[in-house]
C-alpha positions in Angstrom: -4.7 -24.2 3.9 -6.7 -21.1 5.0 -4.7 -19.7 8.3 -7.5 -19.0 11.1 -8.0 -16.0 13.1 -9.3 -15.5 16.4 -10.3 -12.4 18.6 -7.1 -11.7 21.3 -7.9 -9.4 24.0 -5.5 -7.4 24.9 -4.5 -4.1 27.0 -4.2 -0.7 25.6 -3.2 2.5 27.7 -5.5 5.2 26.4 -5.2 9.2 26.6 -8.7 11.2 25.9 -8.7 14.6 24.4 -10.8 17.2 25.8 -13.8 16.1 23.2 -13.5 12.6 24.9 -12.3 10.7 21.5 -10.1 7.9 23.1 -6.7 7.7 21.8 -4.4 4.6 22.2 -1.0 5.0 23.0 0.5 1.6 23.9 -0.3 -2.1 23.3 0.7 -4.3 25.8 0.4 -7.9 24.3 -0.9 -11.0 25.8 3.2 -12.0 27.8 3.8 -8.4 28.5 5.4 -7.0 25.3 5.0 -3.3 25.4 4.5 -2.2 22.5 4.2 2.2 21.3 1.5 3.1 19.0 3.1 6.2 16.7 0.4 7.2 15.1 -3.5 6.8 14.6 -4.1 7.2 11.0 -7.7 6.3 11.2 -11.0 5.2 13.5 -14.3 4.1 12.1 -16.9 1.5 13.1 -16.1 -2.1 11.2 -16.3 -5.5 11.4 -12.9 -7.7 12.0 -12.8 -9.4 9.2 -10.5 -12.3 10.1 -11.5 -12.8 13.6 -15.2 -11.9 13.8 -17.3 -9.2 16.0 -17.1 -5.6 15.4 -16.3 -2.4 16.6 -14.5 0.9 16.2 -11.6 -0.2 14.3 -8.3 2.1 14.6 -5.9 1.9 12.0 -2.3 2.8 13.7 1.1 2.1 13.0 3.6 0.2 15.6 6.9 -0.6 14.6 6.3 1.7 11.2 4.2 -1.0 10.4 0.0 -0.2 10.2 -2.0 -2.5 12.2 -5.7 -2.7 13.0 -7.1 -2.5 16.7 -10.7 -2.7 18.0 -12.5 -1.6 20.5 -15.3 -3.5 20.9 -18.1 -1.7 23.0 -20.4 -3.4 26.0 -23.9 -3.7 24.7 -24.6 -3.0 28.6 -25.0 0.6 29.4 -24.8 0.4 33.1 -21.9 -1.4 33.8 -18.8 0.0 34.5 -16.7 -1.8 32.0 -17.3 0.2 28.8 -15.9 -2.2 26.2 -12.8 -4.3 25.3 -9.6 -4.2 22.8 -8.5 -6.5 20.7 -6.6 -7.7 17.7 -6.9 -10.5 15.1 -4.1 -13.2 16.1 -3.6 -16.3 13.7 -4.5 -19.8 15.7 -1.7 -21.8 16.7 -1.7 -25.1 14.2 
């Protein structure tokens, strides 16, 4: 049986550098967990495979381990909420 992914938003502290590239720093799960990004190896615009929607995927490694996080950008312009973060999470069985 194919496992199922689904979109989990979650929180991610974010520094800017003086060009205004975001850059995450911390992932704070959905009960809390803290968890250190160590490094961003790579962001481009690309679909989540697994869950759906699309994005600017980053490529980062947490825990020495590379992982994928997007941000998923408002369609509306005006609002003050500019997008959303998320991961791919398997659905509970």
């Amino acid at each position: 049986m194919a496992v199922r992914y689904t979109k989990a938003y979650v929180e991610v502290k974010v520094d800017f550098r003086p060009d205004g590239t975001m850059y995450p720093r911390c992932l704070i799960w959905e009960d809390g967990r803290e968890y250190a990004i160590e490094r961003v190896k790579t962001v481009r615009p690309a679909s989540a495979q697994k869950a759906g929607g699309a994005g600017d995927r980053y490529t980062v490694v947490i825990q020495g381990q590379e992982r994928y996080i997007f941000f998923e950008h408002n369609i509306d312009t005006c609002s003050d909420h500019i997008g959303k973060w998320f991961v791919e999470k398997p659905e509970s069985a």
